[in-house]
N, C-alpha and C positions, 0 to 999 in steps of 0.2 A: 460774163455772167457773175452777179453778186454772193459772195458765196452769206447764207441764212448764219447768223448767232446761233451759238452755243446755247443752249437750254439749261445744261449741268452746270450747279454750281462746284466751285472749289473744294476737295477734298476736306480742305480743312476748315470753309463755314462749315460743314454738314456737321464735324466732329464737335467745331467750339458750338454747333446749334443743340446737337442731341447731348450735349455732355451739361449744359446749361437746365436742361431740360429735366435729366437725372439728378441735377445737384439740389433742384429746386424738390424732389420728388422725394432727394434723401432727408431734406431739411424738416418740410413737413412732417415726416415720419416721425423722425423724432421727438419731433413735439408732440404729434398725437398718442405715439406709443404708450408715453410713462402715463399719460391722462387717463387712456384706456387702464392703462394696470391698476393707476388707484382708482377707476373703479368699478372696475374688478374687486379687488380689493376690499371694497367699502361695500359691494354687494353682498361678498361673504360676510361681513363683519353683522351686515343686516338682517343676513340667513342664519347666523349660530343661533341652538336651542340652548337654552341653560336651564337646570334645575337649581334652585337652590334650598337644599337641605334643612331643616329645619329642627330642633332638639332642645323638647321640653319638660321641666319639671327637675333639672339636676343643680348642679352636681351630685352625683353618688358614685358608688361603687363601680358602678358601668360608665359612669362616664370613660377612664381611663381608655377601658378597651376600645370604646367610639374613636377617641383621639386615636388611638393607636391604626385602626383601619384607615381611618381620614389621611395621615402622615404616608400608610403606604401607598395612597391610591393618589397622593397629593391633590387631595381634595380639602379645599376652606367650607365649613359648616357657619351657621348661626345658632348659639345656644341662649335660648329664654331663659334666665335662671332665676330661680326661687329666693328670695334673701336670706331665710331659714336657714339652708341649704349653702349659700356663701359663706353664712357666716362659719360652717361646723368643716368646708373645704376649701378654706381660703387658697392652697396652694394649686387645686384644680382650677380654679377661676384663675390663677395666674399660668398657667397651662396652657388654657383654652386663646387669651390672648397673646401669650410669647409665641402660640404656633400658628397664628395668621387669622384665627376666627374672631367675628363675630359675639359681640356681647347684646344679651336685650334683656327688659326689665320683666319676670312673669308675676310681679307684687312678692309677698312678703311670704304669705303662710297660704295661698293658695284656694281658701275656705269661702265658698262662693257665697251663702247666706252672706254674710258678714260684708264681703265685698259688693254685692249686687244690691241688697238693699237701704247703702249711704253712700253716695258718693268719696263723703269726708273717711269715711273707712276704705276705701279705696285708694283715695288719693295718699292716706295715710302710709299706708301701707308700699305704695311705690313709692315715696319717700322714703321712708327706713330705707329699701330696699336699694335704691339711688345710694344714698350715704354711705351705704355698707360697701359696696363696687368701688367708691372711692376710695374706700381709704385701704381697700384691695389692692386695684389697679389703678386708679387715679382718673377712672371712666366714669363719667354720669352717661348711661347709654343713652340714644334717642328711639331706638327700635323696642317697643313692647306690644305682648300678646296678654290680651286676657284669658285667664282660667277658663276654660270650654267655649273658647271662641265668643266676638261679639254678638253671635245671633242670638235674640231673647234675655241676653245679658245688660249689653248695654242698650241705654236711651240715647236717646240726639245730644243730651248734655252733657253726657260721656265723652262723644268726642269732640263737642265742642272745645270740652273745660283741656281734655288731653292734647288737645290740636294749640291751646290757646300756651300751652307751657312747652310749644315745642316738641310733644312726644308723636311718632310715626308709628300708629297700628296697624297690625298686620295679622291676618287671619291666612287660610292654607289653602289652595288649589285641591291640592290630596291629601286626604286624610289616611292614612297607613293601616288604620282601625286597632292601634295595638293598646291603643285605651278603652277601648267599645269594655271590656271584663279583665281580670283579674289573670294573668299569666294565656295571655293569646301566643299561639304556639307562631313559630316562625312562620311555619309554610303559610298559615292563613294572612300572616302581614305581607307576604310576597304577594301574594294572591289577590289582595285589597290593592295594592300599587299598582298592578300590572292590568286588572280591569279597570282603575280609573282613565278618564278620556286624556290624549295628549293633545299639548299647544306650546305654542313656542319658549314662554317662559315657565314652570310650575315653581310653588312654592310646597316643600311634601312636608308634611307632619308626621315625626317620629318623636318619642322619648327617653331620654337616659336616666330619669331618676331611680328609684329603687323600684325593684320588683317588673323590671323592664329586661331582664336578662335575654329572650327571646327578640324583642328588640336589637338586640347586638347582632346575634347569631345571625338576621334577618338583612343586614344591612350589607353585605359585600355583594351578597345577590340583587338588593334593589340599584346598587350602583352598576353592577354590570350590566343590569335590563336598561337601564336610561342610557350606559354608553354605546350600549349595541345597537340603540335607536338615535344616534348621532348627539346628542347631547353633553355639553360639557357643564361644569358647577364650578359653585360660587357662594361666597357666603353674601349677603344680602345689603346692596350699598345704600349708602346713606341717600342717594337722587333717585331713588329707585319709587313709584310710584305703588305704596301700598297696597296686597290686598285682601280686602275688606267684603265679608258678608254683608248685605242688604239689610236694613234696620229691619226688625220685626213690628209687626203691625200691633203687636202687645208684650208686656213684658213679663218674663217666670217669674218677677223678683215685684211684691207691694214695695216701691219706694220712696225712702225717707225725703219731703221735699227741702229744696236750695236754692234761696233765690239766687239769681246772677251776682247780687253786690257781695251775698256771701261765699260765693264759688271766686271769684275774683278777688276777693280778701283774702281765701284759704289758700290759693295759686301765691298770692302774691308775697304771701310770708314765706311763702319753702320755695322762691325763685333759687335757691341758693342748692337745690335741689334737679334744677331742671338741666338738661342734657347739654354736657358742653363740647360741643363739635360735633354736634351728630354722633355722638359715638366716637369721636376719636381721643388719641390720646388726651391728658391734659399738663399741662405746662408742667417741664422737667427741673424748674426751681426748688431748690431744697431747702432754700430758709428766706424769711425775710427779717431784716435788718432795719430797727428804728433808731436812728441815732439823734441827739440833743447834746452838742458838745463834743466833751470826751464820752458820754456816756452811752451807749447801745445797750438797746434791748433785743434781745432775737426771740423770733416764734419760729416751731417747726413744722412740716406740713402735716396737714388736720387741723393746725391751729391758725389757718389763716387762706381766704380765698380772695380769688381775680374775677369777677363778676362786672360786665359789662362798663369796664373801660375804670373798674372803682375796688378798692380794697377795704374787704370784711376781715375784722379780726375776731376771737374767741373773747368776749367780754373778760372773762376770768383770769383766763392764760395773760393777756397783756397786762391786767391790775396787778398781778401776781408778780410778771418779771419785771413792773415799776415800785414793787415794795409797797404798795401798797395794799388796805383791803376790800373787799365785797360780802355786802349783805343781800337776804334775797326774802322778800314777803309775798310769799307763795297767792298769797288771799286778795292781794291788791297789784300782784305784779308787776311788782317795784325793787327794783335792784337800788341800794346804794354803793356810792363808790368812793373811797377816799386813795387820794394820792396827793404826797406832800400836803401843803397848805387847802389844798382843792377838797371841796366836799359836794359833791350830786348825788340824785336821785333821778335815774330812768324810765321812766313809764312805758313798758313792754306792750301794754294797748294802745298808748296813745303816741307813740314814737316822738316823745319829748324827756327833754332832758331838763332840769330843774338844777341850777346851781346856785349855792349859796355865798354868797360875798360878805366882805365884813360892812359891818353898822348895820347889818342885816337885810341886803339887797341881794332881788334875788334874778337870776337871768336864766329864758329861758329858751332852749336852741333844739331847734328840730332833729332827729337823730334820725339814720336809716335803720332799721334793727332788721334782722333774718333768724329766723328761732325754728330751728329742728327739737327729735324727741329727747337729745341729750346737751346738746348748745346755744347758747344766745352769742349771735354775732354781731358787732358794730359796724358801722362803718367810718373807717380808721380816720377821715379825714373832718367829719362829725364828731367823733371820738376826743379828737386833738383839741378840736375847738371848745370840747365842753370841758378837759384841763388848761387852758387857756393858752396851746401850742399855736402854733401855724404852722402847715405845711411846707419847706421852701421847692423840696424837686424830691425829683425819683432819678433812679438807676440802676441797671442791671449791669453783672458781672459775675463769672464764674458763678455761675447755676445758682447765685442768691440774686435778693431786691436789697434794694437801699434808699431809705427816705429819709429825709432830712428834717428834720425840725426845729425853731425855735422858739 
């Protein structure tokens, strides 16, 4: 009789089959594992709530103690600062950014008539206010708030012209109400926070200027109601998608009109003004260096800017350290300039330079000029050319520029 085959395989296919089996099962694993984690991972990052703080009208007296709660709670704020108010706490404004915050522009002197009914007093006025910051911290911010929010303040041309020089406005989620009158006691600013509605991002309006002291007192309680509602903070980034009250269907403010060619003229003279980096630092160069020969001239910083790929110097400041002099005819706004043999005339309206040659030929070369409320700036390589230089190169080194000229 035939005896039937074995059915059973070999001990050890069965081993090299299910161990094959498991190797394949661990391989997988591992790749899906860490996929799964980031995201995980990346779920959470999409669920965190953030407030980010907001603090208007200072520097003053309270600022300090703001800063001081912010540091223990290691929380980063945003502070709108007043230029007024920069200029009288310079070393608060170097504070606010040595300890991780936030700088934004809330204009000059704060006076809404003024502001609301001319643009060109507005835009004025965040220029000073720009200028001052820098020569603070070396920040043109990009983040500004208007004086009582844009609703009914600003027009469409408002943000057009602010949008058009780079500035990012920003209005509040929650209003804190600790402006609504004149010394609002604490508990009612806690009170105003905690009944407005939540959502994933808010922006809350508080203020540190003067007369805000209840504001201070208020403020370790509003942080711990937002952490106890799972929220973390943050001071307000620069990609951060503004936000913005809905334009009002009329305005509180009769205003001055502007046509676009003069809003775009006014923008374009105080470029020199507009926000550089968003807000962030700006270039850690402490001098720049024009040399001719053996001979250099230095400027120090305030007396010279980096603006889109090109350098502006102080008209005055470089005639000065070339020995030579400048006149200035207020009535026809005309600068002359002498250096060595060189004699010009600049025309601050019409960004022309006028030079005089002998046998009495006269040549005449387009200038870039940038004119804030205390400086006329050139542009150093228009500059050159209307002393009869030429540029050959640039160079950086040890935290100066270096330009070459002959």
């Amino acid at each position: 009789m035939k005896k039937r085959g074995s059915s059973r395989q070999p001990l050890t296919w069965n081993w090299m089959r299910w161990g094959s089996v498991w190797l394949f099962l661990i391989l997988i694993g591992s790749m899906l594992l860490p996929q799964a984690a980031l995201a995980q991972e990346a779920a959470g990052e999409s669920e965190k709530k953030t407030v980010y703080l907001t603090f208007d009208d200072g520097p003053s007296k309270n600022t300090p103690d703001v800063l001081n709660i912010l540091a223990k709670e290691n929380i980063q704020a945003t502070f709108f600062v007043l230029g007024n108010e920069a200029e009288s706490h310079p070393d608060l404004i170097k504070r606010i950014v040595n300890e991780g915050h936030q700088l934004g522009n809330h204009t000059y002197n704060h006076q809404y008539k003024s502001l609301y009914t001319d643009f060109r007093e507005f835009w004025r006025q965040i220029v000073k206010t720009q200028l001052i910051l820098e020569q603070i911290v070396g920040q043109r911010p990009a983040l500004l708030r208007a004086p009582g929010g844009t609703y009914g303040n600003f027009d469409a041309n408002y943000f057009t012209y602010l949008a058009e020089a780079g500035f990012a406005v920003y209005d509040w989620d929650v209003d804190s109400g600790d402006s609504k009158r004149r010394n609002v006691p604490a508990s009612e600013i806690i009170q105003e926070v905690k009944k407005s509605s939540l959502k994933k991002n808010l922006v809350v309006l508080l203020h540190d200027g003067s007369g805000h002291g209840e504001s201070v007192k208020a403020l370790p309680s509003i942080i711990k109601y937002y952490k106890d509602k799972g929220y973390q903070f943050a001071a307000i980034p620069s990609d951060m998608k503004p936000v913005q009250f809905r334009l009002a269907s009329t305005s509180k403010w009769k205003k001055a009109g502007i046509s676009l060619d003069t809003a775009e003229e006014l923008l374009r003279k105080s470029v020199a003004a507009w926000p550089n980096a968003a807000g962030e630092r700006a270039s850690t160069i402490t001098a720049l260096h024009i040399q001719r020969g053996n001979t250099t001239w230095q400027l120090k910083p305030g007396e010279f800017r980096y603006l889109e790929d090109q350098y502006y110097v102080q008209l005055r400041a470089l005639t000065d350290q070339m020995g030579g002099k400048i006149g200035w005819d207020a009535k026809t706004q005309i600068a002359s300039v002498e250096v060595g043999t060189i004699r010009a005339e600049i025309d601050l309206k019409q960004h022309m330079a006028t030079v005089y040659l002998p046998r009495d030929e006269k040549l005449h070369i387009p200038i870039d000029i940038h004119m804030d409320s205390n400086t006329t700036q050139v542009n150093l390589r228009d500059f050159m050319s209307v002393l009869q230089y030429h540029v050959l190169s640039y160079a950086e080194e040890d935290q100066k520029r270096l330009i070459l000229v002959e």
